[in-house]
C-alpha atoms as one frame of an Amber mdcrd trajectory, in Angstrom:
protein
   0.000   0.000   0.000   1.342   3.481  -1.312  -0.604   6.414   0.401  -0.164
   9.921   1.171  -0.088  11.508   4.632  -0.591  15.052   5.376  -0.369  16.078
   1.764   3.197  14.249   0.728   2.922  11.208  -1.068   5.513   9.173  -1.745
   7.774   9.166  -4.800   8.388   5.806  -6.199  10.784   5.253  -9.199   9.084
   3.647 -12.038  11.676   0.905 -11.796  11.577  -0.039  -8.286   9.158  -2.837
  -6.322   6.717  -2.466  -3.688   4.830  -5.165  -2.713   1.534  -4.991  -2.661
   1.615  -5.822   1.540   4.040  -3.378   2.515   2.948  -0.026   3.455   4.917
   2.871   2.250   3.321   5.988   3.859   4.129  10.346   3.712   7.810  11.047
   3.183   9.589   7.924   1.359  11.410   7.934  -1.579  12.253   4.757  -3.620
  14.942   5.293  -5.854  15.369   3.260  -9.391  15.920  -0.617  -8.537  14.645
  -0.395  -4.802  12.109  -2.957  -3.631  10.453  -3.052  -0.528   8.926  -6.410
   0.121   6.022  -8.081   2.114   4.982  -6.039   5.283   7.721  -3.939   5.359
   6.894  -0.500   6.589   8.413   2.801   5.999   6.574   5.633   7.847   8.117
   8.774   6.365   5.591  11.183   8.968   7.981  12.537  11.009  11.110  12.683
   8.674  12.113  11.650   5.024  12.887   8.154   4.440  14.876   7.674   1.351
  15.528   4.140  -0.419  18.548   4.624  -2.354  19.376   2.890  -5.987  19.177
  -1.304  -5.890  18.776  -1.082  -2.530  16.078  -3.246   0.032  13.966  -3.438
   2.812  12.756  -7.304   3.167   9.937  -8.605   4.752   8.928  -7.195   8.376
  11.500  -4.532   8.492  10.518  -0.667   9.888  11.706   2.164   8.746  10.916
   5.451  10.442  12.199   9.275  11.172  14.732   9.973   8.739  16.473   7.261
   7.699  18.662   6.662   4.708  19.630   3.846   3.045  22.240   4.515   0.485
  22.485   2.873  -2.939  22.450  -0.958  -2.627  22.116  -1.463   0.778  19.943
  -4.173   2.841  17.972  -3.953   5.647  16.873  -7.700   6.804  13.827  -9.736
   7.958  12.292  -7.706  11.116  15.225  -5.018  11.637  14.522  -1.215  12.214
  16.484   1.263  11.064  15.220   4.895  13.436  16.428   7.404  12.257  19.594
   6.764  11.183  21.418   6.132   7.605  22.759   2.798   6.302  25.601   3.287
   3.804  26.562   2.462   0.529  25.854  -1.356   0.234  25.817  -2.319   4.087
  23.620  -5.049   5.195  21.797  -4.752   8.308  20.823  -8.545   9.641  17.771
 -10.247  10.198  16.046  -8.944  13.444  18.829  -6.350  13.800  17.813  -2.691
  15.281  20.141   1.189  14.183  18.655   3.739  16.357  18.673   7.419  15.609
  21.892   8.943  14.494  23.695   6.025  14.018  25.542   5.425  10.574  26.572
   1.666   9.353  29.658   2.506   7.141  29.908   1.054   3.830  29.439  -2.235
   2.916  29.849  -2.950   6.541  27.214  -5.532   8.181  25.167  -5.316  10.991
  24.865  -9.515  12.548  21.296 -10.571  12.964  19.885  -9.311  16.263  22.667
  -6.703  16.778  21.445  -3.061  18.334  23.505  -0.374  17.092  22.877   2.317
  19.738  22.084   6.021  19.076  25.181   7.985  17.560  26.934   5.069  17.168
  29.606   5.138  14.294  30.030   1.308  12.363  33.140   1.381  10.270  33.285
   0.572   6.379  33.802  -3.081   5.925  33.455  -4.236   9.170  31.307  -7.396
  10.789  29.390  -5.494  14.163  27.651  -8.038  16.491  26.278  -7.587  20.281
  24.192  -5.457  22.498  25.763  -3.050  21.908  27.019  -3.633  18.294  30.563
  -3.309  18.304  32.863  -3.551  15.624  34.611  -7.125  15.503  36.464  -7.736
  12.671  37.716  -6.114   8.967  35.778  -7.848   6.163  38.232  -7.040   3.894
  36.557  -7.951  -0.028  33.810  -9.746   1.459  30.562  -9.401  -0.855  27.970
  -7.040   1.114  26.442  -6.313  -1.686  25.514  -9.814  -2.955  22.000  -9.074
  -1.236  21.275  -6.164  -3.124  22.545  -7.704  -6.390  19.984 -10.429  -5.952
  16.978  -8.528  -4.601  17.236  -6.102  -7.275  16.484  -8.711  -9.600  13.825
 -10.776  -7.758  12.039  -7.110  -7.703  11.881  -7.021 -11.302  10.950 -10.242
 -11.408   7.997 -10.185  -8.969   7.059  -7.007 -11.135   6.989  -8.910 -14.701
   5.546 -12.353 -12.862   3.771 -12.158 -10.017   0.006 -11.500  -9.553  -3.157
 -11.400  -7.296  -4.965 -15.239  -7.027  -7.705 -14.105  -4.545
């Protein structure tokens, strides 16, 4: 579901996916590639949220209050991101929370059921686990990105393939 709130409605590039369960709501933009998949949320009423190029936000996730995701990044099964930016083809893991001002550096990831805490700083290329997250080890050429690379085209292909058997 794509609606308005208080006179903004979102902007959705003709190229990316929104399934037809997730609610995108006020303030979100979707750039070309994005996809946003089965009840996801992104609640753009109290801040823009902004889905950069190839990048995702799989089923379950929140997104709320300013946050960025920059081109290619992932944001897992049931993680929030509050507030906070995920960089350049980061992944944040399944069940995994960034509160507000945090930054995940790029194609760093974020282990499944990690908090990174507000104003925390998670270096490029780097594995953060725990409650807190910290930093654990350099991931040197490790593929970060692979998510994006696949979800990108499972988004098109949902688009060309997929449809309502009610």
């Amino acid at each position: 579901m794509i609606r308005s709130f208080d006179g903004t409605t979102p902007r959705v590039a003709e190229s990316a996916y929104v399934d037809e369960a997730a609610v995108v709501v006020g303030d979100v933009v979707l750039e070309s590639g994005a996809s946003v998949w089965p009840n996801a949320t992104l609640r753009g009423d109290s801040g823009r949220i902004v889905v950069g190029e190839r990048a995702n936000v799989q089923d379950n996730a929140v997104l709320h209050e300013d946050a960025v995701l920059e081109a290619e990044a992932t944001v897992g099964h049931a993680a929030v991101v509050h507030a906070a930016t995920v960089g350049e083809g980061a992944l944040v893991g399944m069940n995994a929370v960034v509160l507000d001002d945090a930054r995940v550096g790029e194609e760093a990831i974020v282990g499944a059921g990690s908090v990174v805490t507000e104003g925390t700083r998670i270096d490029p290329r780097t594995l953060a686990v725990g409650t807190p997250a910290e930093s654990k080890t350099d991931l040197g050429d490790a593929k970060a990105r692979a998510p994006a690379e696949h979800y990108a085209g499972l988004g098109a292909r949902y688009e060309e393939t997929s449809e309502r058997v009610d």
